[in-house]
MIDOSE-1310 file (N, C-alpha, C; in nm, 2 decimals, decimal comma, always signed):
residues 115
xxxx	+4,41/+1,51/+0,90/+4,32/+1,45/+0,81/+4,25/+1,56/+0,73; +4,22/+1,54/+0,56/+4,20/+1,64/+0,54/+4,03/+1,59/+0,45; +3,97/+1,68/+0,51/+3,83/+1,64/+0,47/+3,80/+1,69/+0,33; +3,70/+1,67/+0,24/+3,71/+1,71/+0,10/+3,53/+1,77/+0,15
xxxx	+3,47/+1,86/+0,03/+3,29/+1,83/+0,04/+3,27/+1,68/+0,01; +3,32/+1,65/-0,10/+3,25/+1,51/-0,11/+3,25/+1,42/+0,00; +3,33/+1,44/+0,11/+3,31/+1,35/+0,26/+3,19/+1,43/+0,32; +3,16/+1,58/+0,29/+3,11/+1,64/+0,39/+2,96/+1,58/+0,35
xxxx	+2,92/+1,61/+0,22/+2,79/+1,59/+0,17/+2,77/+1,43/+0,19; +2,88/+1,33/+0,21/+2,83/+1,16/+0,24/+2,79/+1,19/+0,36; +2,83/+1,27/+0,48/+2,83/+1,28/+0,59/+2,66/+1,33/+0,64; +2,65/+1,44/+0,53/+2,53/+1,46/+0,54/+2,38/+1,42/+0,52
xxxx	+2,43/+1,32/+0,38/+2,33/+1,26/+0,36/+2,30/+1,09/+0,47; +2,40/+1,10/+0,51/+2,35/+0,98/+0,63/+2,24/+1,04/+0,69; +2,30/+1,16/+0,79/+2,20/+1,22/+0,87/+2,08/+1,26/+0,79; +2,07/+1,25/+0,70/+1,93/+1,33/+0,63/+1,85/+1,17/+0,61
xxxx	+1,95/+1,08/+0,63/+1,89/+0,95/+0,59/+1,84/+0,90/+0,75; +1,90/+0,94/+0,83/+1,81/+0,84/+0,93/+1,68/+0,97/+0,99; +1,73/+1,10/+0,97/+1,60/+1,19/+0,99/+1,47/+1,14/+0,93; +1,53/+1,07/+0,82/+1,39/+1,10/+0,73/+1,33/+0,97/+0,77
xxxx	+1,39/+0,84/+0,81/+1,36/+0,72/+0,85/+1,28/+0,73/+0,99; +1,37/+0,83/+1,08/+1,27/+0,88/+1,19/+1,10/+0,91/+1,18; +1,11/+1,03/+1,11/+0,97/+1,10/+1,06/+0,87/+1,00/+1,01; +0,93/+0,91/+0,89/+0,85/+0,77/+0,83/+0,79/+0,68/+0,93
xxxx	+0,90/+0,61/+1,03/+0,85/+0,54/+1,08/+0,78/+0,56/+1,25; +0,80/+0,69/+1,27/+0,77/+0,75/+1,40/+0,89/+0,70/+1,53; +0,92/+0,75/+1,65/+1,04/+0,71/+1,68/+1,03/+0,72/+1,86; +1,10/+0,65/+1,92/+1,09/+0,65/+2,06/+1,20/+0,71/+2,12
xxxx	+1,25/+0,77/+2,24/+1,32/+0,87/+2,29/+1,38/+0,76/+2,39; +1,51/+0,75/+2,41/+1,54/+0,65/+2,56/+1,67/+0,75/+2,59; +1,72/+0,71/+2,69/+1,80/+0,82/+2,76/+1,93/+0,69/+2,82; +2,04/+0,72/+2,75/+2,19/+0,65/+2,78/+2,22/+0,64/+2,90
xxxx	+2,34/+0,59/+2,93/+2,40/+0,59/+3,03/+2,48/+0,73/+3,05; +2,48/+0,80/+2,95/+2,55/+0,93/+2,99/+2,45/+1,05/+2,97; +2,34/+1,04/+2,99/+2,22/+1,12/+3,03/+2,19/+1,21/+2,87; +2,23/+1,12/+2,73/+2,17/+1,18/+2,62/+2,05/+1,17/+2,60
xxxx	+2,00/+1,16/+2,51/+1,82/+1,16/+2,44/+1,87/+1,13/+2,32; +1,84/+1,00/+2,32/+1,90/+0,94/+2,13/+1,73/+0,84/+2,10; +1,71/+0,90/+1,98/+1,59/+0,87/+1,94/+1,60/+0,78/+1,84; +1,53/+0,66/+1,84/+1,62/+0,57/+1,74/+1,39/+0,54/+1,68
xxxx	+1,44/+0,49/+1,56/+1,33/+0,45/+1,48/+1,25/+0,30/+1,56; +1,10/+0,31/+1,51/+1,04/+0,17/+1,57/+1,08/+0,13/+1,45; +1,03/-0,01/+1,53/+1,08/-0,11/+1,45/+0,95/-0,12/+1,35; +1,00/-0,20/+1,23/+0,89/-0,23/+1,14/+0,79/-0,36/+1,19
xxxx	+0,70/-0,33/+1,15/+0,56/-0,44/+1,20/+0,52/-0,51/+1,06; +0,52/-0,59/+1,10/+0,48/-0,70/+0,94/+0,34/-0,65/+0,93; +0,29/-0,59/+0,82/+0,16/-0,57/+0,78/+0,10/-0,68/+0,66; -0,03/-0,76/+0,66/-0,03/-0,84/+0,56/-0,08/-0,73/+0,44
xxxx	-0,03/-0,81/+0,29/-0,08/-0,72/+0,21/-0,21/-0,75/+0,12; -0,35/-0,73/+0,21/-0,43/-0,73/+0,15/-0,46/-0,70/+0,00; -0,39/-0,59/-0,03/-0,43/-0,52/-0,19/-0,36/-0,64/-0,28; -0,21/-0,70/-0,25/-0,19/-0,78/-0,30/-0,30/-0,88/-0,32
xxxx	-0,31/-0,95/-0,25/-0,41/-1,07/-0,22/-0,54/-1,03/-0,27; -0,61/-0,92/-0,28/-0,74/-0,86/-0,32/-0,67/-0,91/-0,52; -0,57/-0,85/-0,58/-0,51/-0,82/-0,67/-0,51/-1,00/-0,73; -0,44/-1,11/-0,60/-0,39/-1,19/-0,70/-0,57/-1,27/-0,75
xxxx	-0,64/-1,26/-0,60/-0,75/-1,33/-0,67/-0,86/-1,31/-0,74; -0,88/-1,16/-0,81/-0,90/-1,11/-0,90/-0,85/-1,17/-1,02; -0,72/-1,15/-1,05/-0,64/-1,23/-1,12/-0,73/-1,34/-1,19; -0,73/-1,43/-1,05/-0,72/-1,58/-1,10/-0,87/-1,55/-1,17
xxxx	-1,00/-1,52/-1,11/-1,08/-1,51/-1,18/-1,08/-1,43/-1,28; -1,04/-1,34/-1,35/-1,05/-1,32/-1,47/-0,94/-1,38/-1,57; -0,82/-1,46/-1,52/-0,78/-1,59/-1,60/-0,88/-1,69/-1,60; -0,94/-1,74/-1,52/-1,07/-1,85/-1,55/-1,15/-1,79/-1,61
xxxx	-1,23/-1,68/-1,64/-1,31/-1,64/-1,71/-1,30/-1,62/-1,88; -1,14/-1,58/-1,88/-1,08/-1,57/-2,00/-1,09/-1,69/-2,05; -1,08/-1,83/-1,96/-1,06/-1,93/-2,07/-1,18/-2,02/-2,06; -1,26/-1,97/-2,00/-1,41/-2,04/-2,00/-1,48/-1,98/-2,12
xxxx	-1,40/-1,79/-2,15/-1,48/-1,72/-2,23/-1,46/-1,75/-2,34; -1,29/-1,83/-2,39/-1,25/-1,84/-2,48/-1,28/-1,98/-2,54; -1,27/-2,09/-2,45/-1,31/-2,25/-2,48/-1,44/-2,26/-2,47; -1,56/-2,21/-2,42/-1,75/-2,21/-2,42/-1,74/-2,32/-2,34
xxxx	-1,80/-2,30/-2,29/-1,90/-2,38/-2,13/-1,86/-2,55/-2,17; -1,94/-2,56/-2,30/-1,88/-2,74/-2,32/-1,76/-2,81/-2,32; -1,65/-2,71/-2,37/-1,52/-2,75/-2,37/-1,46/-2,72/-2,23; -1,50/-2,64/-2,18/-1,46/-2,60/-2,04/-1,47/-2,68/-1,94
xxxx	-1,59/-2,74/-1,95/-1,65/-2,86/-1,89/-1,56/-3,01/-1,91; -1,58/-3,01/-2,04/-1,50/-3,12/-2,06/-1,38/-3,17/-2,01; -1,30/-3,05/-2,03/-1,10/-3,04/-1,97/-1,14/-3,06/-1,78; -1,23/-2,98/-1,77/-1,28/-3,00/-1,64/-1,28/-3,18/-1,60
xxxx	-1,33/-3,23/-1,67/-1,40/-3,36/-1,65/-1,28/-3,46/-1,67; -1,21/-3,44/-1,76/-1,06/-3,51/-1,78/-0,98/-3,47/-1,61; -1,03/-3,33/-1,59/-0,91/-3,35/-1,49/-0,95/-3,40/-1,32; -1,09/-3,44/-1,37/-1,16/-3,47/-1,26/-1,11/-3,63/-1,17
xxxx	-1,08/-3,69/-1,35/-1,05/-3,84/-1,38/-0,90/-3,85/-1,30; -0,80/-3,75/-1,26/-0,68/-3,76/-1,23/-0,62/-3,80/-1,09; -0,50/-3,77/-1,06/-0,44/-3,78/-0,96/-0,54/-3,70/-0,85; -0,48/-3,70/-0,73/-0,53/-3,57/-0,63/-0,51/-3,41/-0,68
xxxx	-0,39/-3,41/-0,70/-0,33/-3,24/-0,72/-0,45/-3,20/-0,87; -0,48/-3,32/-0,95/-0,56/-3,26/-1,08/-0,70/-3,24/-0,98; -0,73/-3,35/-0,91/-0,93/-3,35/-0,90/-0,91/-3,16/-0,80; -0,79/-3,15/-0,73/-0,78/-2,99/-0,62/-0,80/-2,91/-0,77
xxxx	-0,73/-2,92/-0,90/-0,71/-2,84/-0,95/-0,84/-2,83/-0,98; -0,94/-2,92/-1,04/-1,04/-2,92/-1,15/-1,15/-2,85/-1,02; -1,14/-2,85/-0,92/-1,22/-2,78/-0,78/-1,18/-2,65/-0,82; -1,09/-2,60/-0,79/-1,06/-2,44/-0,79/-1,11/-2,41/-0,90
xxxx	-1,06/-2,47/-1,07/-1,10/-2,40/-1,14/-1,26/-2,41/-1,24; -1,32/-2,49/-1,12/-1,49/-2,52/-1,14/-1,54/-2,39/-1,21; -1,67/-2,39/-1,24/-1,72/-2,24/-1,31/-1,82/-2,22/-1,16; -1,82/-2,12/-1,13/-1,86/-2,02/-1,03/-1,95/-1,92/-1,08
xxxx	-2,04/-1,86/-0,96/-2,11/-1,75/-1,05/-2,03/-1,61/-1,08; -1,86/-1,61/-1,01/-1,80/-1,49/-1,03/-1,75/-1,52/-1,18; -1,72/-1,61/-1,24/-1,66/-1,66/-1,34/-1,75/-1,65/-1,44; -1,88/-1,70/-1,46/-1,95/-1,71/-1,50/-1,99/-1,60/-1,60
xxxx	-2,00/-1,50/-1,46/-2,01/-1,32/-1,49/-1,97/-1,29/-1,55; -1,84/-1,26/-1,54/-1,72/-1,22/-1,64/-1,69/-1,32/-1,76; -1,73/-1,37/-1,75/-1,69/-1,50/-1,89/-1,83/-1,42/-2,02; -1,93/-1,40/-1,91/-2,02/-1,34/-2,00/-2,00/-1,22/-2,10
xxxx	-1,94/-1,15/-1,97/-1,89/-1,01/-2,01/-1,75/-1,02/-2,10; -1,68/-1,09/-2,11/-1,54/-1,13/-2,22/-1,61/-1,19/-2,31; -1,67/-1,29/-2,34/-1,68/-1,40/-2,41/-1,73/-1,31/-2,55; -1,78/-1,20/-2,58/-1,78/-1,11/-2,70/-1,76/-1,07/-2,75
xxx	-1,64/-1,07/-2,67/-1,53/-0,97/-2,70/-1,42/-1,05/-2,75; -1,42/-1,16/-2,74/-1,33/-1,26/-2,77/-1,39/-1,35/-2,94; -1,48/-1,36/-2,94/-1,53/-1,46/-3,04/-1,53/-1,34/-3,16
């Protein structure tokens, strides 16, 4: 069989690939049936992603602020009040997107910037 570098360097970059997956994930030592030391990676742990979630509900409040800042409290109100009159999924919707004092805040702080 005749080996080329370009096999040698695939060969090597495996090994450089599970080294580095060791180091990342930290790793446990268990001992075979033929008395080796083979260190294999932990497993991954579901972490929740707070910053996500910190991120999306930020979000939503400065979308509702944008359009509270943009439509003024009476119109805001109003669309509110239409969706109040609706199905279920509208009266949940017109709940969430009620005016709040976080909303409120920031609507203050855009709304100048906008008009």
């Amino acid at each position: 069989m005749v080996y080329s570098k370009h096999d040698f360097d695939d060969r090597v970059n495996v090994v450089d690939g599970k080294h580095a997956k060791l180091l990342r994930r930290g790793y446990t030592v268990r001992v075979d049936r033929n008395g080796l030391l083979v260190a294999q990676p932990k497993p991954r742990k579901f972490r929740f992603p707070i910053r996500g979630l910190a991120l999306l509900v930020g979000g939503f409040f400065c979308f509702k602020a944008l359009a509270l800042g943009m439509n003024g409290p009476a119109t805001y109100g109003d669309r509110l009040a239409s969706l109040e009159s609706g199905t279920v999924v509208e009266v949940l919707g017109a709940r969430v997107l009620a005016i709040d004092p976080v909303t409120q805040f920031l609507a203050d702080k855009i709304g100048p910037l906008l008009r």
